[in-house]
NUVEXFI-493808 format. One line per 4 residues: their letters; for each residue y, x, z of N, C-alpha, C. Coordinates in steps of 0.001 Angstrom, whole numbers. Layout:
<recs>
a> Y:X:Z:Y:X:Z:Y:X:Z  ...
</recs>
This chain:
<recs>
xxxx> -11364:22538:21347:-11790:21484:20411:-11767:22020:18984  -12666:21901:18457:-12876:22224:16640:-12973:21292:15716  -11792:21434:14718:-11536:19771:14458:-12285:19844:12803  -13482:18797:13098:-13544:18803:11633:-13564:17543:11051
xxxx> -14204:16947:9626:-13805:15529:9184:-14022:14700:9179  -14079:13346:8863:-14720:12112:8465:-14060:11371:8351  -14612:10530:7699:-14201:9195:6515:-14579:8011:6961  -13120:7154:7463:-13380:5683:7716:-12723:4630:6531
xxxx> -13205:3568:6982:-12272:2633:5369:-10961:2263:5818  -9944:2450:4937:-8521:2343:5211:-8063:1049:4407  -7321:817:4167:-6172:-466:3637:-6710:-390:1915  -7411:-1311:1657:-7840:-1940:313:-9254:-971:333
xxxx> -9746:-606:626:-11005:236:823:-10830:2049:534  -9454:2297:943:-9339:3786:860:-10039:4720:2146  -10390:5159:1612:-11152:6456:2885:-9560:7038:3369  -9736:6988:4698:-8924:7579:5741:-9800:8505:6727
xxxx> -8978:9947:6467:-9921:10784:7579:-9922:10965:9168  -10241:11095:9898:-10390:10825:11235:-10638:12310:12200  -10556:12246:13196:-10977:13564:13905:-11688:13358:15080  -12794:14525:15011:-13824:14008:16533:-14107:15628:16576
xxxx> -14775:15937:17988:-15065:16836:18402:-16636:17219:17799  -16923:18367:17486:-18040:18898:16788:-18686:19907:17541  -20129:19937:17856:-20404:20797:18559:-21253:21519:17836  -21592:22860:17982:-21870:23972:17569:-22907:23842:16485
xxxx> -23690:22907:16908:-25414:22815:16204:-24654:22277:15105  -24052:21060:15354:-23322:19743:14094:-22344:20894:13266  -21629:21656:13409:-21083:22827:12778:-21839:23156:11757  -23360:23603:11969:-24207:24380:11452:-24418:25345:11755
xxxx> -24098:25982:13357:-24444:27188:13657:-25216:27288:14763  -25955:28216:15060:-26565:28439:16152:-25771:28894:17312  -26260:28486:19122:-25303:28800:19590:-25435:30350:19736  -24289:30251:20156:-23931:31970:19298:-23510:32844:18498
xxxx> -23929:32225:17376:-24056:32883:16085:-22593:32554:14929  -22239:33376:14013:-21669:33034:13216:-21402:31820:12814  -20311:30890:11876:-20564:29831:11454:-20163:30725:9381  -21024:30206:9300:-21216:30266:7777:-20048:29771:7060
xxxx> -19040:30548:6406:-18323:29502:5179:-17907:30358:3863  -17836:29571:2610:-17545:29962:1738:-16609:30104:1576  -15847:31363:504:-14539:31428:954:-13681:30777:-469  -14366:30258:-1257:-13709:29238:-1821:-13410:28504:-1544
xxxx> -14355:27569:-665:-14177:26410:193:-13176:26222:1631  -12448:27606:1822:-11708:27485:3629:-10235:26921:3128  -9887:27216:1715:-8732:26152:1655:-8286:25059:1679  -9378:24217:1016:-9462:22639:1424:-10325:22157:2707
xxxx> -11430:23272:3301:-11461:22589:4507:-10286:23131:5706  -9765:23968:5654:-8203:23915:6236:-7216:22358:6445  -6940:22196:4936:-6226:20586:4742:-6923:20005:5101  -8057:19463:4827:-8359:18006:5102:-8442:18528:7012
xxxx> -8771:19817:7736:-8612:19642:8832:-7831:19146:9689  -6384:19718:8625:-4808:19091:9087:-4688:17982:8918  -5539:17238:7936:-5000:15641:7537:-5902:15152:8893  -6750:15356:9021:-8012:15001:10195:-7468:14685:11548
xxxx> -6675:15623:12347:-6374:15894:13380:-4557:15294:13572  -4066:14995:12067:-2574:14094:12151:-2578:12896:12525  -1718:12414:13894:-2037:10840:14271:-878:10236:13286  -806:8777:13162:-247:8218:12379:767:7636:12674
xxxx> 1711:7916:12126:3061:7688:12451:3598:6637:11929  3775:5797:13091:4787:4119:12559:5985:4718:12042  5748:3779:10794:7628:3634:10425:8589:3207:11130  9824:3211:11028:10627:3136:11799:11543:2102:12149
xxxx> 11890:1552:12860:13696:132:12486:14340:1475:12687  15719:266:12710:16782:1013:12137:17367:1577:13411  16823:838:14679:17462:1923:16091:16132:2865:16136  15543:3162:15172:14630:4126:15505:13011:4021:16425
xxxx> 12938:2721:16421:12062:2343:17630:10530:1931:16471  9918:2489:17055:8090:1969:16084:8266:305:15491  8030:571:14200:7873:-782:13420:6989:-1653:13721  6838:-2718:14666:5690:-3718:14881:5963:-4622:13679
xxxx> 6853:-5032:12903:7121:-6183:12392:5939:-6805:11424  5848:-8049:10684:4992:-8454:10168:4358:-9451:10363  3403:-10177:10083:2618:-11151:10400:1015:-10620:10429  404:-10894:11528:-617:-10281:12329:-1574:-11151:12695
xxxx> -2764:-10966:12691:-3717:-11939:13391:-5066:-10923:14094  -5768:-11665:15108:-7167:-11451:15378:-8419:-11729:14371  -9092:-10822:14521:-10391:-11277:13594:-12019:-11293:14682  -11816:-12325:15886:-12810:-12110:16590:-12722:-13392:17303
xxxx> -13675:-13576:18171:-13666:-14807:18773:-13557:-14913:20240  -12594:-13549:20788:-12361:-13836:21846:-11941:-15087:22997  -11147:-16130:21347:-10483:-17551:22310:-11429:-17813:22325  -12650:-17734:22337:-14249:-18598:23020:-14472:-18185:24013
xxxx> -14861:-16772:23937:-15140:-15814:25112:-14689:-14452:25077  -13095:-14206:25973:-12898:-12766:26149:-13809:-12524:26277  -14854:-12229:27171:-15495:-11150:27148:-16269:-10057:26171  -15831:-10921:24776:-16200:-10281:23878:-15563:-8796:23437
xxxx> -14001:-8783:24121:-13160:-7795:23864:-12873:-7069:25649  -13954:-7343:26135:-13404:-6558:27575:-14171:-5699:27179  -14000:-4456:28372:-14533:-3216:28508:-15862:-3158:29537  -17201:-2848:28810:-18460:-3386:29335:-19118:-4595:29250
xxxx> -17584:-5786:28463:-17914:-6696:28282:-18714:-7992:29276  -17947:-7322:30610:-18031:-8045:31805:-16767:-8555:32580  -16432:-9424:33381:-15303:-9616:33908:-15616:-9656:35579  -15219:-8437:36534:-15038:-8361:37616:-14930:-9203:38292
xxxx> -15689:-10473:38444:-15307:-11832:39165:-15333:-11496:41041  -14514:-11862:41746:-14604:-11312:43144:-16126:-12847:43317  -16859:-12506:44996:-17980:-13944:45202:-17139:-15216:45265  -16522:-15509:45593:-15112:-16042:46366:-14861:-16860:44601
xxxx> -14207:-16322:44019:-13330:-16773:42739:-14616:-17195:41808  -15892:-16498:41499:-17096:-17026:41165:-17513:-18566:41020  -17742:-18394:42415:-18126:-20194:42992:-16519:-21281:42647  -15562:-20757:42891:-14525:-21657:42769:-14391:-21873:41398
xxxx> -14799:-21329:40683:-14490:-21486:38783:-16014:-22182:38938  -16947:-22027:39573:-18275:-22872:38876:-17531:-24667:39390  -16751:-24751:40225:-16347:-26100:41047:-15393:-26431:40649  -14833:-25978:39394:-13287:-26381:38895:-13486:-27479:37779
xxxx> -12707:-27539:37496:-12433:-28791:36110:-13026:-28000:34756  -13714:-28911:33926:-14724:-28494:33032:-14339:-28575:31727  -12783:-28723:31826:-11655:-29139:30385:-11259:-28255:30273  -11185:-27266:29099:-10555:-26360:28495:-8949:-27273:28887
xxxx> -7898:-26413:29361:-6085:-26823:29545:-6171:-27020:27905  -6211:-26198:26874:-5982:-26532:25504:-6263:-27608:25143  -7470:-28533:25719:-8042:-29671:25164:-6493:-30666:25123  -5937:-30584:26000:-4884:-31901:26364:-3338:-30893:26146
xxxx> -3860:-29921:24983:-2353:-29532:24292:-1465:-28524:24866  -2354:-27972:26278:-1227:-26793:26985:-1227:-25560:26459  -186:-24794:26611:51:-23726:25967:-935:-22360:26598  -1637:-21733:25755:-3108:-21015:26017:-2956:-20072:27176
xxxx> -1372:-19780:27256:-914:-18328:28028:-1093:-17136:27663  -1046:-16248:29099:-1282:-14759:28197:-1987:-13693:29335  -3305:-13646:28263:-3361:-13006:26729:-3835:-13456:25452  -4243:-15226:26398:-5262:-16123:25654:-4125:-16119:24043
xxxx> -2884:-16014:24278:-1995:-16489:22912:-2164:-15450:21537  -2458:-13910:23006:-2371:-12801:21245:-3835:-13151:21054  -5040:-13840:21070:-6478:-13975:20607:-6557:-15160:19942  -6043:-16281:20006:-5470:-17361:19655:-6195:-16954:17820
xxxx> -7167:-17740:17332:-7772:-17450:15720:-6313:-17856:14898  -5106:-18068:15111:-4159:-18089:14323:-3032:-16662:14343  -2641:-16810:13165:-1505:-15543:12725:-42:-15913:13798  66:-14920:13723:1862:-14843:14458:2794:-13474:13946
xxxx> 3823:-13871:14059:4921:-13038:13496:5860:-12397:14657  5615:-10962:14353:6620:-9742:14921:7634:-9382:14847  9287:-9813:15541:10341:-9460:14466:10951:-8852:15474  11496:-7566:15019:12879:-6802:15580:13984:-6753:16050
xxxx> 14481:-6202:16734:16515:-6122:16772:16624:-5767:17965  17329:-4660:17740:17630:-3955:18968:17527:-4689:20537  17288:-3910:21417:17046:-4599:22854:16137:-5769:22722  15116:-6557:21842:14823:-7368:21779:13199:-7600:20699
xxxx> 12542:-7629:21325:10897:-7846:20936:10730:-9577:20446  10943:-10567:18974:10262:-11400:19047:9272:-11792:18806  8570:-12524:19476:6353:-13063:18469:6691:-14402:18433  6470:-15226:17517:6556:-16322:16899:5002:-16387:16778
xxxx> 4607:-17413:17035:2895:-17954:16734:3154:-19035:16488  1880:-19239:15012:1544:-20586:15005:714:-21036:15436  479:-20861:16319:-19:-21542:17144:585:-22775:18396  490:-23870:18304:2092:-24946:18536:3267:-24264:18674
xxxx> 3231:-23257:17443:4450:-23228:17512:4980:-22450:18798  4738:-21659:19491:4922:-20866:20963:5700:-19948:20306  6531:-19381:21079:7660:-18246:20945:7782:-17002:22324  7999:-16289:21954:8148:-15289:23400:9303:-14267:22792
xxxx> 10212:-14795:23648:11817:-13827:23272:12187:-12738:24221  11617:-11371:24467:11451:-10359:25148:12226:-9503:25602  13209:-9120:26121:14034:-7910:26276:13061:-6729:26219  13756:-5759:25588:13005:-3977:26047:13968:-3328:26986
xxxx> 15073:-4004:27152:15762:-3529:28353:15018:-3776:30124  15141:-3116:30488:14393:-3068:31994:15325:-4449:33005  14873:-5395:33822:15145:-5902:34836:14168:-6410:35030  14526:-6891:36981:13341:-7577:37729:12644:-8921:36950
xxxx> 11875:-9128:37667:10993:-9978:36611:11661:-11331:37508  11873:-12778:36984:12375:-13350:37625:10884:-14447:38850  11897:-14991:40121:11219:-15206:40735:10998:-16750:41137  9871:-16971:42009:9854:-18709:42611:9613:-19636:41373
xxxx> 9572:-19112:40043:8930:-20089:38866:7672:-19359:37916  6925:-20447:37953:6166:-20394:36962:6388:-20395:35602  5381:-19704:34375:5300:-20234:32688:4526:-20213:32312  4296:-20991:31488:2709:-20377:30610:2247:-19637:30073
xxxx> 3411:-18894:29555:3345:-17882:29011:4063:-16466:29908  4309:-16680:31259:4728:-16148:32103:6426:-15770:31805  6496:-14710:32476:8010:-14072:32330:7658:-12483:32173  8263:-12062:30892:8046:-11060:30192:9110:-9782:30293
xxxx> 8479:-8851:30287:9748:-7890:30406:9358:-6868:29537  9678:-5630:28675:9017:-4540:27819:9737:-3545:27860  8904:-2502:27442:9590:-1243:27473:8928:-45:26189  9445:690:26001:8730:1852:25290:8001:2800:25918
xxxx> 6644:3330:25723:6324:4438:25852:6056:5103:25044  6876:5928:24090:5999:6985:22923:6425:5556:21845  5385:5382:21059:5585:4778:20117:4251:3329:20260  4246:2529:21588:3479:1733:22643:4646:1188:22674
xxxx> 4720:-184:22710:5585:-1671:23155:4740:-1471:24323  5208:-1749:25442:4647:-2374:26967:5256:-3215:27410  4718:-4619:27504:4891:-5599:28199:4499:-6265:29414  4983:-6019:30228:4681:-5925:31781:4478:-7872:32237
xxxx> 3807:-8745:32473:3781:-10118:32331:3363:-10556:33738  4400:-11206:34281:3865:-12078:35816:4710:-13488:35499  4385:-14331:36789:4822:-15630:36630:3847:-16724:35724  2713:-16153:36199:1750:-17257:34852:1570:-18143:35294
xxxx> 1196:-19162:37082:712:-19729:37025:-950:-19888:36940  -1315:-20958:37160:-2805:-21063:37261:-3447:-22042:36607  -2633:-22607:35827:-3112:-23746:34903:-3453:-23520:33608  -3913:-21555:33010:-4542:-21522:31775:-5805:-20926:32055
xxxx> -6321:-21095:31204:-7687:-20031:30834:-7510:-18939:29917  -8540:-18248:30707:-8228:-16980:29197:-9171:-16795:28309  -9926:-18383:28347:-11150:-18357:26974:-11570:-20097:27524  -12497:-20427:25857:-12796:-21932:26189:-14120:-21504:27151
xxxx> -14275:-20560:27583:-15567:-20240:28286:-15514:-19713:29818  -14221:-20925:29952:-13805:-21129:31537:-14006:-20125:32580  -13430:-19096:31856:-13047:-17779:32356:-11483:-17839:33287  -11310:-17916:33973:-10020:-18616:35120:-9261:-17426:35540
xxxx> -8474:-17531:36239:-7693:-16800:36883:-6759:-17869:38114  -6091:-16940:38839:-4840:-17662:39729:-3259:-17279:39553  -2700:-17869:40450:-1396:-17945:40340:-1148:-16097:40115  -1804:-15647:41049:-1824:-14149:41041:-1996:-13146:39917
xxxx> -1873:-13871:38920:-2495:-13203:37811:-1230:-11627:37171  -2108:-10960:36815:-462:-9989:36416:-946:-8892:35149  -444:-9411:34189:-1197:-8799:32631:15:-7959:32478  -772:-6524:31637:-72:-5714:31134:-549:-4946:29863
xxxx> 53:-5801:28452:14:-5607:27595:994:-4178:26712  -76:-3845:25856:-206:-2336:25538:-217:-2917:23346  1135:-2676:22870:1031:-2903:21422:1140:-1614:20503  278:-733:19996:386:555:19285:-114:234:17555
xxxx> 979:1161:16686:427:430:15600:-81:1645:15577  -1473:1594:14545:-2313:2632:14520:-2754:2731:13028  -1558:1715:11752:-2081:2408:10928:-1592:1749:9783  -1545:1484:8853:-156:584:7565:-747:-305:8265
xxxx> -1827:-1123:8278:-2128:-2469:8510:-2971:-3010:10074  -2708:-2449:10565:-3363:-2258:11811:-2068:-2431:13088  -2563:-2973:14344:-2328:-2839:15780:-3363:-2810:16850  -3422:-1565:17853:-4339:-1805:18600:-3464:-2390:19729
xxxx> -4374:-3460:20092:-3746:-4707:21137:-4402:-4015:22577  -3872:-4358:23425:-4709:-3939:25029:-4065:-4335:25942  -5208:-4915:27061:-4214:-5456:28251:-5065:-5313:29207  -4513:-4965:30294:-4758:-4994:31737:-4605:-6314:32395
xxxx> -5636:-6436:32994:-5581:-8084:33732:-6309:-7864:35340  -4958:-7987:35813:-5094:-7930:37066:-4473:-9354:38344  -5460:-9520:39135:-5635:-10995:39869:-6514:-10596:41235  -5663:-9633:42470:-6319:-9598:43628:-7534:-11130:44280
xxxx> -7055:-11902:43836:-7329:-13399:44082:-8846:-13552:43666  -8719:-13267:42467:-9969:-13889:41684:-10896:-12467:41057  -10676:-11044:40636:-11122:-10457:40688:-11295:-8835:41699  -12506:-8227:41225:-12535:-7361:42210:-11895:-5761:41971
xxxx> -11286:-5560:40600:-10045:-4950:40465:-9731:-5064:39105  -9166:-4323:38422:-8402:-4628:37306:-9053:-4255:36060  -9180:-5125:35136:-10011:-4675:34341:-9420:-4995:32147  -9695:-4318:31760:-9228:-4565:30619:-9675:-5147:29625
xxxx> -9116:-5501:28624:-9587:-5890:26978:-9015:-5065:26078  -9442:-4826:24660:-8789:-4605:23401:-9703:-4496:22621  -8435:-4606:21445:-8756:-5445:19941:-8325:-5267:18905  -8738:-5105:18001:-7312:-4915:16757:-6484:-5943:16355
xxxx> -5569:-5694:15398:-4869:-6922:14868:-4228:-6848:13604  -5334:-7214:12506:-4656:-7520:11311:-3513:-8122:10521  -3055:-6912:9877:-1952:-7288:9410:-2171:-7939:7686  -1639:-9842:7564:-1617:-10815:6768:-814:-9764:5777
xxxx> -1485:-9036:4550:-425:-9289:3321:-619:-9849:2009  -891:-11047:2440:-1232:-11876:1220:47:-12576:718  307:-11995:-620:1565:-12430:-1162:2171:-14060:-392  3441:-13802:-182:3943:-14959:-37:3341:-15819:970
xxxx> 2688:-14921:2200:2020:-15592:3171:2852:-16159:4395  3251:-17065:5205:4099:-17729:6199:3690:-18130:7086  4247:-18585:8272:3413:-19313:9149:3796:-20684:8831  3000:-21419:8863:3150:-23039:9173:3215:-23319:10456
xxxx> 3162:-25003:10360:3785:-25615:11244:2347:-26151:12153  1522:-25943:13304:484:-26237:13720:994:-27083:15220  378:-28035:14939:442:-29129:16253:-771:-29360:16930  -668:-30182:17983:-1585:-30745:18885:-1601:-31675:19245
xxxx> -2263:-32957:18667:-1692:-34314:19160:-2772:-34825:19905  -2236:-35194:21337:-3607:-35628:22547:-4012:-37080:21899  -5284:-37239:21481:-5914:-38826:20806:-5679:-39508:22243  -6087:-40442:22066:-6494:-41555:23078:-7699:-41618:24253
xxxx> -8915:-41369:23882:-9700:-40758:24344:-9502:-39160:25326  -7996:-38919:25107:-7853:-37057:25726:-7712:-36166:24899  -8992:-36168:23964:-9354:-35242:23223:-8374:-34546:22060  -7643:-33387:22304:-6871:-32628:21790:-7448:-32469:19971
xxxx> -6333:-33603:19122:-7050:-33495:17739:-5975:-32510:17275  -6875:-31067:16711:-5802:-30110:16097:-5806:-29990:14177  -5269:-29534:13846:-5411:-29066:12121:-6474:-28241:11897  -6640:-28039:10957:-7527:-27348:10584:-7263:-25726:11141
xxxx> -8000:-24980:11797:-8477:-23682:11976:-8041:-22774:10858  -7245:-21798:10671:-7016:-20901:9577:-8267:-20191:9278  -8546:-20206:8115:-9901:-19743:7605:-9785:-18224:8245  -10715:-17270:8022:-10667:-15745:8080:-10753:-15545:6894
xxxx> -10280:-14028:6706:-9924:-13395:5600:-11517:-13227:4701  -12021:-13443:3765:-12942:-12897:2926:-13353:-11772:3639  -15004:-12285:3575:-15932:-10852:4010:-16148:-11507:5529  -14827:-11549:6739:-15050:-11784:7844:-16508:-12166:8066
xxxx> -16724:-11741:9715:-17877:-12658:10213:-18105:-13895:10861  -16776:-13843:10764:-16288:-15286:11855:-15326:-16107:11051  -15978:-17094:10829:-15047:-18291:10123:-14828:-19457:10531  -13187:-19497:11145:-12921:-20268:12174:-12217:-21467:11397
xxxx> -12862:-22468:10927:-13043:-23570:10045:-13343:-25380:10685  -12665:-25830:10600:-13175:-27237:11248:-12805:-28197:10807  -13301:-29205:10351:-13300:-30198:9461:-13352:-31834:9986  -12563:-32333:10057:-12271:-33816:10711:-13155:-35116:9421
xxxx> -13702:-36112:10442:-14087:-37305:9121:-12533:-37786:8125  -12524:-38183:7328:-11128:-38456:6764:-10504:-39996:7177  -9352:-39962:7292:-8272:-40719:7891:-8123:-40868:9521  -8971:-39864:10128:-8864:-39167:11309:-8130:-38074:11927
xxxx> -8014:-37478:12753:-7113:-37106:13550:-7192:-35676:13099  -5659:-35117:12760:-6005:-33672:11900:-5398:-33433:10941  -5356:-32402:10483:-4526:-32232:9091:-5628:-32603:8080  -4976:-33144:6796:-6189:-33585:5660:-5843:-32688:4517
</recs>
């Protein structure tokens, strides 16, 4: 591999250099032939080669373990339709699980206030918070308010109950949170675009920070039941540093009619393409 440079946009619009494989012609040489360089120029393309080819190293806590902490969000609209963040951007439906999701109930579970599950929670258009301490992974979302209190210590996953958010277990690989997730149940979706699963469901989430303000998110979603093998998503996940930014307090109150009246949608950040915004008539159901 011959590592040479390029320039992506980094944190406030700084160029960050990157590394990809270059082949002979893109070099500038013929195959074969010499590659041309000036020899003023082999000292700084040396460095920036080294800066090119350095992966980025999370800071640290204090037991030494990769810094997730912070407040984090999605900038995509997967809670409509994963499939926006799968791979091929298809979902392996078995014939069988197909027809049974075209014959199921036509209510988003969120409509009547249930908790989204997982992975529907890390896509969720609201921010959530990452906090530390030894043996122990927490995510706080505002999103009603959901919590997931994690060990990174290893045991069996527990059995004969369901959650909505399943039963969680994590571990380290390298500088990767892995969260291994069974016990979900069959009463979420993993998009309002009645994308289903079964009791069988068994996600395995992948958290790497990849950069001051950055996490690449990824999960394996696997369901012998309903698909025809295991197939993935990922996504990034912006990190909120807007002075003095918090989570609030977000509810779900079921109206009368059913219909799940929520607060207002947290705007997206300036620039975004997706502005997840919703606006109630006034003295109606909602935050004002």
């Amino acid at each position: 591999m011959r590592c040479t440079y390029r320039f992506s946009e980094g944190p406030g619009g700084a160029a960050l250099p990157g590394c990809r494989r270059a082949s002979a012609r893109r070099a500038g040489r013929k195959p074969g032939g010499r590659l041309k360089a000036w020899p003023h120029m082999l000292p700084l393309t040396f460095l920036l080669a080294g800066f090119a080819c350095a992966q980025y190293q999370a800071p640290r806590t204090a037991d030494g373990k990769p810094d997730l902490q912070g407040i984090w969000e999605p900038r995509n609209a997967a809670a409509f339709d994963v499939s926006e963040i799968a791979e091929g951007h298809e979902i392996p439906y078995l014939p069988a699980a197909l027809e049974r999701e075209q014959k199921a109930d036509r209510v988003d579970p969120i409509a009547h206030c249930g908790m989204p599950g997982v992975p529907r929670i890390s896509y969720m258009p609201f921010p959530f918070q990452i906090v530390q301490r030894p043996g122990v992974v927490v995510f706080l979302y505002e999103y009603l308010h959901n919590e997931r209190i994690i060990s990174t210590n290893p045991r069996p996953h527990l059995d004969g109950i369901d959650f909505y958010l399943g039963d969680s277990v994590a571990h380290w690989e390298g500088d990767t949170l892995v969260i291994d997730v069974t016990d979900l149940g069959d009463k979420t979706w993993l998009d309002s675009a009645r994308h289903t699963h079964s009791d069988a469901l068994h996600v395995v989430e992948r958290y790497t920070r990849t950069g001051p303000n950055t996490i690449t998110y990824e999960a394996t979603i696997d369901d012998p039941k309903t698909y025809s093998h295991a197939w993935k998503i990922k996504m990034p996940l912006h990190r909120n540093n807007e002075p003095g930014f918090e989570l609030r307090e977000q509810e779900c109150t079921e109206g009368d009619d059913g219909r799940a009246i929520h607060p207002l949608y947290r705007p997206a950040a300036n620039g975004d393409p997706l502005e997840f915004v919703r606006t109630y008539p006034s003295g109606k159901g909602g935050a004002q």
